[in-house]
Steps between C-alpha positions, in 0.01 A plus 500: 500500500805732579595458123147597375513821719903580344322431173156707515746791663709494173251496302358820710798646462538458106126595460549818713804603310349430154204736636754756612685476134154537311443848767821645394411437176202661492654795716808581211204471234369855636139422390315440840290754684670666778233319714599178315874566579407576833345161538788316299755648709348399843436194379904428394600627877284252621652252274888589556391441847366173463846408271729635732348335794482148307901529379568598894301162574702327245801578584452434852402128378865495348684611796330218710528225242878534428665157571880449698745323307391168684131535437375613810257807442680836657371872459716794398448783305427500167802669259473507115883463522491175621531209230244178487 
């Protein structure tokens, strides 16, 4: 079930940032109402939100799933530095 929940949250996460894409779109196109922009632009603050807080959950999956050299499951920080 744990794997269904890192799946749907991906899947969140790509929707919301697909969403967020289309909204910027739109936005550079100049063509919306200022209400419309309005509304556009509240709703992609929402949605940066919702990304930022899923990649913070993410990562925070990575630094406790790291594995020691002997297989035993340690947490540390992650760093993009480090190689697999």
């Amino acid at each position: 079930m744990a794997g269904e929940q890192g799946a749907s949250s991906i899947a969140d996460f790509e929707k919301s940032l697909d969403e967020l894409e289309k909204l910027v779109r739109d936005l550079e196109q100049g063509e919306l109402s200022l209400e419309q922009s309005l509304t556009a632009f509240e709703r992609g603050v929402k949605l940066t939100r919702e990304c930022q807080q899923a990649l913070k959950t993410a990562e925070q999956r990575v630094e406790q799933l790291v594995q020691s050299n002997d297989g035993a499951l340690e947490t540390r920080p992650f760093t993009p530095d480090e190689s697999a």
